[in-house]
N, C-alpha and C positions, 0 to 999 in steps of 0.2 A: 588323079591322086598325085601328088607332089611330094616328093621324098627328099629329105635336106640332111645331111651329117656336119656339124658339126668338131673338128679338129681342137681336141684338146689340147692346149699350150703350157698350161702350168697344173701343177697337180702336189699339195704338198702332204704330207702322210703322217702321222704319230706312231709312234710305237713303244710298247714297255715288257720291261724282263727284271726276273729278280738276279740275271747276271751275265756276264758280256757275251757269253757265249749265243746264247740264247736271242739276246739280241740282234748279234749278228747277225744268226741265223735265218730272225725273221725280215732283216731288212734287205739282205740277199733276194730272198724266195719273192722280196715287192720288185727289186730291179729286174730279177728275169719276166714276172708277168709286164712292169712296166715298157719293157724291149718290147716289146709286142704292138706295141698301141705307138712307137716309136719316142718314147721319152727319155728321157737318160739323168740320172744325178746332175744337179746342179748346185746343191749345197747341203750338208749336212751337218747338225747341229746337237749335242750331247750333253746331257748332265748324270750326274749321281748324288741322289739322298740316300740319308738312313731314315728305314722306316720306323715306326714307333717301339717295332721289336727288335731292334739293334743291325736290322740284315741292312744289306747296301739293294738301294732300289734305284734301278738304271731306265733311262728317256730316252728318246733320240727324236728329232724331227726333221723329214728329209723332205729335200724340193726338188721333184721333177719336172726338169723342162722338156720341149719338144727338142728333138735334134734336127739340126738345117740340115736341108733336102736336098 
């Protein structure tokens, strides 16, 4: 039986919240599971619309890379 893992390198994520906090929140709680599998932020990327009911609706898209060894 032949066992092979493969090292993820790049890994990018979406995420949305109707406000920053919340956001944050959830993009914290992906960098600490990301730590784990050895990845670390490499860029992060933000907008805000208003949704059709006037609130502000908030994005982000972040890109984890692997960190050197």
């Amino acid at each position: 039986m032949n066992f092979h893992l493969d090292i993820i390198e790049d890994k990018i994520e979406f995420f949305e919240a109707d406000n920053l906090r919340t956001l944050e929140k959830k993009i914290n709680e992906q960098i600490d599971i990301n730590k784990g599998i050895f990845l670390g932020v490499y860029s992060v990327s933000h907008q805000m619309a208003i949704s059709d009911n006037g609130r502000p609706y908030f994005t982000a898209v972040v890109h984890f890379k692997a960190k050197n060894r």
